[in-house]
BADREN-238035 format. One line per 8 residues: number of its first residue (from 1); their letters; for each residue x, z, y of N, C-alpha, C. Coordinates in Angstrom, 1 decimal. Atoms other than C-alpha are relative to their C-alpha. Example, Ala and Ser with C-alpha at 12.3 -4.5 7.8 and 13.67 -1.06 7.14 Angstrom:
REM BADREN-238035
1) as) 0.9 0.0 -1.2 12.3 7.8 -4.5 0.9 0.0 1.2 | -0.9 0.0 -1.1 13.7 7.1 -1.1 -0.8 0.8 1.1
***
This chain:
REM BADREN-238035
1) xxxxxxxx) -0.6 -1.1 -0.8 -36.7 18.0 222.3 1.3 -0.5 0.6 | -0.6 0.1 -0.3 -34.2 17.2 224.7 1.0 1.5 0.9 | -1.1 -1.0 -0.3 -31.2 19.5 225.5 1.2 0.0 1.2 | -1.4 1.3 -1.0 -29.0 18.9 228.9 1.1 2.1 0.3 | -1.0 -0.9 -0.8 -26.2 21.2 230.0 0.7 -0.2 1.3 | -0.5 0.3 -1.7 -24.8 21.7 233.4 1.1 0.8 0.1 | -1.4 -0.8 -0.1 -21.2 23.1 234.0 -0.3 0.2 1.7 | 0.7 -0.3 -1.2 -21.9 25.4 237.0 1.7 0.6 0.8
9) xxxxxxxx) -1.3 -0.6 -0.8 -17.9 26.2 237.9 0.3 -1.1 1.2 | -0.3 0.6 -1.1 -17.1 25.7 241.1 1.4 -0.6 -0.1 | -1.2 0.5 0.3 -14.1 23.7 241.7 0.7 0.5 1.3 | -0.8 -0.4 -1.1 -12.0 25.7 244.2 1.5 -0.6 -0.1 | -1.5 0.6 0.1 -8.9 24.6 245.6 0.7 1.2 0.6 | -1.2 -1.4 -1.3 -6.0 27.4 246.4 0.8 0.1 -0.2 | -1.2 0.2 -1.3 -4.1 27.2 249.3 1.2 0.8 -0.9 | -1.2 -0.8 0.5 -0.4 27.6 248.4 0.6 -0.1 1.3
17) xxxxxxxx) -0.9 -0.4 -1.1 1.5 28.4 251.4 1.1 -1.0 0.0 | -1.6 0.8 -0.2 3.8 25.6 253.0 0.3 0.0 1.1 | 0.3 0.3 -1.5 5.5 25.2 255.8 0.9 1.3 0.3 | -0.5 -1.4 -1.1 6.6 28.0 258.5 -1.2 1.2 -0.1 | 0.6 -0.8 -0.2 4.6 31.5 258.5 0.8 1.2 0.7 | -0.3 -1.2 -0.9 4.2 34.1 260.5 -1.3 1.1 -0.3 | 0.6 -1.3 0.7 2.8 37.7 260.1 0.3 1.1 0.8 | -0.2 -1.3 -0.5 2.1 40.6 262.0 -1.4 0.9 -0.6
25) xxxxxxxx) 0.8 -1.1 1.2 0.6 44.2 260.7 0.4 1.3 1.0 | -0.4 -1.4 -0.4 0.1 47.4 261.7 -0.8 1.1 -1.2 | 0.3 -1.2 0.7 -0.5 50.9 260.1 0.6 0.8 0.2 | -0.6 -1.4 0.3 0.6 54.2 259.5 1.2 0.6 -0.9 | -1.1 -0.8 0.7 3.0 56.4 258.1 0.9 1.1 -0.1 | -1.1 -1.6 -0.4 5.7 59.2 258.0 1.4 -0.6 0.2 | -1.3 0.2 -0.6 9.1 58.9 259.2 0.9 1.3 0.1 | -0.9 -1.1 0.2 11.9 61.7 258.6 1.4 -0.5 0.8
33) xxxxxxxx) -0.8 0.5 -0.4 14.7 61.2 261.0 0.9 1.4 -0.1 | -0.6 -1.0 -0.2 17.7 63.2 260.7 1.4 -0.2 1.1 | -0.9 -0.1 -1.1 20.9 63.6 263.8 1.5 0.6 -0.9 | -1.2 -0.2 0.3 24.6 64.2 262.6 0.2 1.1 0.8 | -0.6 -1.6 -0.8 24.7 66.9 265.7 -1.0 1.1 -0.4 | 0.8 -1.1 0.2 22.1 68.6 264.0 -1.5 0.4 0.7 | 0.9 -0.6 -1.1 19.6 68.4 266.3 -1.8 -0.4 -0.7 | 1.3 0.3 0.5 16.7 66.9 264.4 0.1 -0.1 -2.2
41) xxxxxxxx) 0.0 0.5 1.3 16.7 67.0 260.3 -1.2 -0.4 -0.8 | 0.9 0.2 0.5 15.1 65.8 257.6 -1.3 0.7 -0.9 | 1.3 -1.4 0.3 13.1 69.1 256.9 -1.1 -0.2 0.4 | 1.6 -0.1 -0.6 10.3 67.8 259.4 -0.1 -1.5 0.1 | 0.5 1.7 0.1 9.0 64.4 258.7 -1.4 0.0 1.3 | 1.0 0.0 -0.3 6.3 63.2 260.9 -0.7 -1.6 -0.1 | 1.0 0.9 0.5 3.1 61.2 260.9 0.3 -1.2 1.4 | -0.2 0.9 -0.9 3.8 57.8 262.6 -0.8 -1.2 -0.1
49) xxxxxxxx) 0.9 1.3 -0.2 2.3 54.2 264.0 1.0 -0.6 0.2 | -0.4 1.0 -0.1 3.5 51.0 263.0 -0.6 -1.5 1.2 | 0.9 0.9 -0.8 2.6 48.8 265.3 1.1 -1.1 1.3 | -0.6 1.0 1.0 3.8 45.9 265.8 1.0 -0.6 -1.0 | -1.1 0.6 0.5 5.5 44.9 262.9 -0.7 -1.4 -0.4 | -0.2 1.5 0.2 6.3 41.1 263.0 0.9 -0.8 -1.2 | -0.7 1.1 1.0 7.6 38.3 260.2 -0.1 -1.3 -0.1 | 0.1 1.3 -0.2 8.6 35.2 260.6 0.6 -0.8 -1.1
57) xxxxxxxx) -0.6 0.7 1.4 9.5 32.7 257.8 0.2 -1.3 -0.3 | 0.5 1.3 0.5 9.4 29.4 255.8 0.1 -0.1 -1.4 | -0.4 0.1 1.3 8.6 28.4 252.6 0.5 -0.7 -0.5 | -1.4 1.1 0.5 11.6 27.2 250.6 -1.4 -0.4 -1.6 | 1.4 0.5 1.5 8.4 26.6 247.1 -1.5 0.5 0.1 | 1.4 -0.6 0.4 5.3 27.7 246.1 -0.2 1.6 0.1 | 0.2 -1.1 0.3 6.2 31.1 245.5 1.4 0.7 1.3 | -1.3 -0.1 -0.9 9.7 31.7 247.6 -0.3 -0.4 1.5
65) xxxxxxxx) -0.3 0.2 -1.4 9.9 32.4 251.3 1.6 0.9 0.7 | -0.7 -0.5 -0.8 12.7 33.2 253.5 0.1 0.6 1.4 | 0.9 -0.9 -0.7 11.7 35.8 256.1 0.9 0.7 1.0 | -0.7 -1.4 -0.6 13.1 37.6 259.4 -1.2 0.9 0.4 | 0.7 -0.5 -0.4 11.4 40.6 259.6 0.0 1.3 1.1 | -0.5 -1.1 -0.8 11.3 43.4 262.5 -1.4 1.3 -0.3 | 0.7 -1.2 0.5 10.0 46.6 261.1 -0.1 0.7 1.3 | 0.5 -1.2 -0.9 8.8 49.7 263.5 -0.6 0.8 -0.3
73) xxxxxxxx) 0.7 -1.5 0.0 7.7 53.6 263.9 0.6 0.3 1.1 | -0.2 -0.7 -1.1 7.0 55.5 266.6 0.4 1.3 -0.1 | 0.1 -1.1 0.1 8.5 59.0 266.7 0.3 0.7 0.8 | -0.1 -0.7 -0.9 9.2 61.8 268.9 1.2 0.8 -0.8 | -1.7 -0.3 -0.4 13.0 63.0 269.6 0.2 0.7 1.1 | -0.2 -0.6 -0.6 13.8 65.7 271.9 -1.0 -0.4 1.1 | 1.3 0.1 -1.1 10.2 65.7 273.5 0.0 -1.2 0.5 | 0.3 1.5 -0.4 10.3 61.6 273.9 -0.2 -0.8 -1.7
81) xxxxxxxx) 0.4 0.9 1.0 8.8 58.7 272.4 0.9 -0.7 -0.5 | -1.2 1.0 0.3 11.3 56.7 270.3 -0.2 -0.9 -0.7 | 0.6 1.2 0.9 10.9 53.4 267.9 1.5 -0.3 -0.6 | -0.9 0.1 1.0 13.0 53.3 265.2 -0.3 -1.4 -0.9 | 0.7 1.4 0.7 12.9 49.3 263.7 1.0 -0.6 -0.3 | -1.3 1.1 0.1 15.1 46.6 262.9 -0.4 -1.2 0.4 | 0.1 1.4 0.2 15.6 42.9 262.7 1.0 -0.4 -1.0 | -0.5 0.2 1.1 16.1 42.2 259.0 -0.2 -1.1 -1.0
89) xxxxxxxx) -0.1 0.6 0.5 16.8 39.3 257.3 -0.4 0.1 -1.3 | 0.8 0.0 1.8 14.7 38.6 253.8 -0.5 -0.8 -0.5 | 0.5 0.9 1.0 13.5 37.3 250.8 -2.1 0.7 0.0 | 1.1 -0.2 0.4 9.4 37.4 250.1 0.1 -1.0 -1.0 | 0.3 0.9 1.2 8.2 36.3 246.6 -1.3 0.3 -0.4 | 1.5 -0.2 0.5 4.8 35.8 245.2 -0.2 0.3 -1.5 | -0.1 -0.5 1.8 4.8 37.4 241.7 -1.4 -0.4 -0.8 | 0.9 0.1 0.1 1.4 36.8 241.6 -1.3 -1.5 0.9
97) xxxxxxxx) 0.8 0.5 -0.9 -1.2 34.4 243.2 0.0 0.9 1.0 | 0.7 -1.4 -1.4 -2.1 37.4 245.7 1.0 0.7 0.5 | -0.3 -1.1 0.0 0.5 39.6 245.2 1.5 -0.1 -0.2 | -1.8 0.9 -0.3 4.1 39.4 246.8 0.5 1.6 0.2 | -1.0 -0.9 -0.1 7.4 41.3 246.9 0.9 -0.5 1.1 | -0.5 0.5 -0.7 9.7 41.5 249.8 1.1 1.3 0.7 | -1.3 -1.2 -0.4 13.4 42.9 250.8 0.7 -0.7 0.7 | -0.8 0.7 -0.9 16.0 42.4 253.0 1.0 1.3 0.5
105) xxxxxxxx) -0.6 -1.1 -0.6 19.1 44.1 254.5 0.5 -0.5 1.9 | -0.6 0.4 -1.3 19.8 43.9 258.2 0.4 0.8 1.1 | 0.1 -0.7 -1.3 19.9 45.3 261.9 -0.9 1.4 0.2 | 0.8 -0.9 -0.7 18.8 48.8 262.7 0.3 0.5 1.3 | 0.0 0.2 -1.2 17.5 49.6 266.0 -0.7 1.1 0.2 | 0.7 -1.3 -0.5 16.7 53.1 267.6 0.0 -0.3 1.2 | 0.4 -0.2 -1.8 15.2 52.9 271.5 -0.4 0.5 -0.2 | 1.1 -0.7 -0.6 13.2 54.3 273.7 -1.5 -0.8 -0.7
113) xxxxxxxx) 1.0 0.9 0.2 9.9 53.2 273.1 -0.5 -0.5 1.1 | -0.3 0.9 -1.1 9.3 51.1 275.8 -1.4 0.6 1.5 | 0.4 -0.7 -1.3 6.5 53.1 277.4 0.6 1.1 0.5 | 0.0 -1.4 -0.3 7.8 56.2 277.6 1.9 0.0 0.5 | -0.8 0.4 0.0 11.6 54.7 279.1 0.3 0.8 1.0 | -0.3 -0.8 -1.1 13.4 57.6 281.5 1.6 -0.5 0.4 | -1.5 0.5 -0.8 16.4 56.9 283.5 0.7 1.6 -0.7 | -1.3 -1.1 -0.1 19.6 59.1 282.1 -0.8 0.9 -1.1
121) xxxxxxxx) 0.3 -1.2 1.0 17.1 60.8 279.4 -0.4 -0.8 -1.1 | 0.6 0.7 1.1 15.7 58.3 277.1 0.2 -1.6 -0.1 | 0.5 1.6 -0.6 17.0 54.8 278.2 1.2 -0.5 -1.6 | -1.5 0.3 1.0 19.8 54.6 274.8 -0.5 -0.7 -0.5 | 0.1 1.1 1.0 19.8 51.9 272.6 1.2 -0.3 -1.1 | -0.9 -0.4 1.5 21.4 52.5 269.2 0.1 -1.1 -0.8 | -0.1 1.1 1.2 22.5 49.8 266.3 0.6 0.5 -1.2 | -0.4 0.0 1.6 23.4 49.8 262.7 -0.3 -0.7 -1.0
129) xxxxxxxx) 0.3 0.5 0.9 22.4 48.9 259.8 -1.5 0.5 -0.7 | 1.6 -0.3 0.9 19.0 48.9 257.5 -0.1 -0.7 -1.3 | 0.3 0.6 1.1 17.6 48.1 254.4 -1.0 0.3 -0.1 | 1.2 0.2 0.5 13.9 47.3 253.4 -0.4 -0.4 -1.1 | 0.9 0.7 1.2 11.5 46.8 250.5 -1.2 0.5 -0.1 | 1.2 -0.5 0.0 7.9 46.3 250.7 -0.8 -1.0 -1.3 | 1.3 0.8 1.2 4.8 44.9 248.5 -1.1 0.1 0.7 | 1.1 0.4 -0.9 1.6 43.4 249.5 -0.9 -0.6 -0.9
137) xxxxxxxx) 1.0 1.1 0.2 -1.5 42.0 248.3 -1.2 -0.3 0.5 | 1.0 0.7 -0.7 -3.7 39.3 249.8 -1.6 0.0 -0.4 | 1.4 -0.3 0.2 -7.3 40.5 249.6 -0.5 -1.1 0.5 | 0.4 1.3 -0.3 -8.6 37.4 251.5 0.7 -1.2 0.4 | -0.6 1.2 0.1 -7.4 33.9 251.5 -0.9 -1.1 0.2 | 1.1 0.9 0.2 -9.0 31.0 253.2 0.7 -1.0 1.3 | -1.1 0.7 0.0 -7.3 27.8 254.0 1.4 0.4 0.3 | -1.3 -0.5 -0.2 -3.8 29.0 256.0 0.1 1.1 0.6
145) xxxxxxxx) 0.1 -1.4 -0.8 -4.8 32.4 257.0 0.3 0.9 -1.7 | -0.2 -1.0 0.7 -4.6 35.5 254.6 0.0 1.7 0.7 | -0.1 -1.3 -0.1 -5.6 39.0 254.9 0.8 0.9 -0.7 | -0.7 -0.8 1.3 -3.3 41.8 252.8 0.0 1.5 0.7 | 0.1 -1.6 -0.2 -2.9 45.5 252.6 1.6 0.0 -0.6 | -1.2 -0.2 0.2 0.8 46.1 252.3 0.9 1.9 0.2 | -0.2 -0.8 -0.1 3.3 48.9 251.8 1.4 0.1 0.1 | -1.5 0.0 -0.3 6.9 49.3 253.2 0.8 1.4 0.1
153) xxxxxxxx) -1.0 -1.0 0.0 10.2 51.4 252.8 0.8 -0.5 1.1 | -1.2 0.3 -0.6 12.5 51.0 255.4 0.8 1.3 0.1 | -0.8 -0.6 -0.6 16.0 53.0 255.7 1.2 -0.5 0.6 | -0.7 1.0 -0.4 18.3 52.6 257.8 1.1 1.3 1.1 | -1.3 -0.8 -0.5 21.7 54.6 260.0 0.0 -0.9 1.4 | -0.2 0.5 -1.3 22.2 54.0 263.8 1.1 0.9 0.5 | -1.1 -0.9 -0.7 25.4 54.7 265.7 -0.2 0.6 1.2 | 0.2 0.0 -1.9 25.4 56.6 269.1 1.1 0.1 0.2
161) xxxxxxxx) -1.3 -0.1 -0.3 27.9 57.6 271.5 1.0 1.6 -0.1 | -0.8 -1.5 1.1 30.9 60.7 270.4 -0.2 -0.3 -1.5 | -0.4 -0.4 1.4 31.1 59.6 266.8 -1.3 0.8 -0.8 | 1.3 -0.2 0.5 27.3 60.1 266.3 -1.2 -0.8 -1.1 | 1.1 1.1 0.3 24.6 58.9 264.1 -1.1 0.6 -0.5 | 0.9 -0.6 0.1 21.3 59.1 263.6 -0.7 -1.0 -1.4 | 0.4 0.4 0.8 19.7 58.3 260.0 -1.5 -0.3 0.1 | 0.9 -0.3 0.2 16.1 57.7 259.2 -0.7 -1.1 -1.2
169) xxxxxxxx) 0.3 0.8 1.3 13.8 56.6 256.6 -1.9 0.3 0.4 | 1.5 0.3 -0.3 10.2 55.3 256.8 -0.9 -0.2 -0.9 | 0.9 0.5 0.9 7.1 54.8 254.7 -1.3 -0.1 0.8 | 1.4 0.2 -0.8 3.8 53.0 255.9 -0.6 -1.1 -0.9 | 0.7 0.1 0.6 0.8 51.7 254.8 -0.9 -0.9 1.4 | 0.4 0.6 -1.0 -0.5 49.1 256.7 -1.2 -1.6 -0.4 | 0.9 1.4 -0.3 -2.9 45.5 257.4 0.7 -1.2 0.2 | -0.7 1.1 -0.2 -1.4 42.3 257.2 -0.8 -1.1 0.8
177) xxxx) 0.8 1.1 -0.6 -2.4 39.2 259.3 0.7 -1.3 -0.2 | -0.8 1.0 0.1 -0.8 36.1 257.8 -0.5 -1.6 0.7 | 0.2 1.4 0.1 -0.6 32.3 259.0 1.1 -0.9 -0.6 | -0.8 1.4 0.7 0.8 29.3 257.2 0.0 -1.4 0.4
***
């Protein structure tokens, strides 16, 4: 009687992320903006589209990247479209093979939204400050690509003009599209 065995594991190789990456995502969410003149508060949140949010980066290891990222929501402001985002400087970490964390404090940015841009009614362009923290994990992986399903906070204060400002705070639920 002869007896054989055969070891049937596959031998996968996986991709660790080197190099420069980039990443854009879209999805959904709610957005609660509130006005210092009163004009809009945080009593009526509404349902918003991310679209596009971009990230650009490099990896300093295996697990560590350093990331600028520009978050976005679309919402409506005295009967116009507006986009509330930034451009914020951050850290991404991989806690996991799949499954990363990522913050940063930087630039907030309240426009027009760029279709909907009126002369003398909607053309302002606000700055301040922000702060983000999102989480993500990479459902598919296959050599320097990556799909993920991600979930981000951003808040963040913009100045206007008179000694004004307008706060707002974001949550969304979105699709990632990475390259490495």
């Amino acid at each position: 009687m002869v007896v054989t065995a055969q070891n049937n594991s596959i031998n996968e190789t996986i991709f660790k992320p080197d190099g420069f990456m980039f990443e854009f995502s879209l999805g959904g969410g709610v957005i609660g903006v509130e006005d210092s003149q009163g004009i809009q508060t945080f009593d009526k949140s509404q349902g918003a589209l991310s679209f596009p949010e971009l990230k650009f980066g490099y990896m300093l290891n295996d697990n560590l990247a350093i990331t600028a990222s520009m978050p976005g929501m679309i919402y409506e402001f005295n009967n116009n479209d507006r986009h509330f985002g930034g451009f914020i400087p951050s850290i991404q970490y991989w806690v996991k093979d799949r499954w990363w964390i990522h913050g940063g404090v930087g630039l907030a940015i309240d426009s027009p939204a760029l279709y909907d841009i009126k002369d003398n009614v909607n053309d302002d362009w606000n700055f301040g400050c922000a702060v983000m923290a999102s989480t993500g994990y990479e459902f598919y992986k296959k050599k320097n690509f990556a799909l993920n399903v991600q979930s981000k906070v951003v808040m963040g204060r913009t100045f206007l003009d008179g000694d004004v400002h307008r706060d707002a705070v974001t949550f969304n639920i979105g699709l990632g599209f990475s390259w490495f």
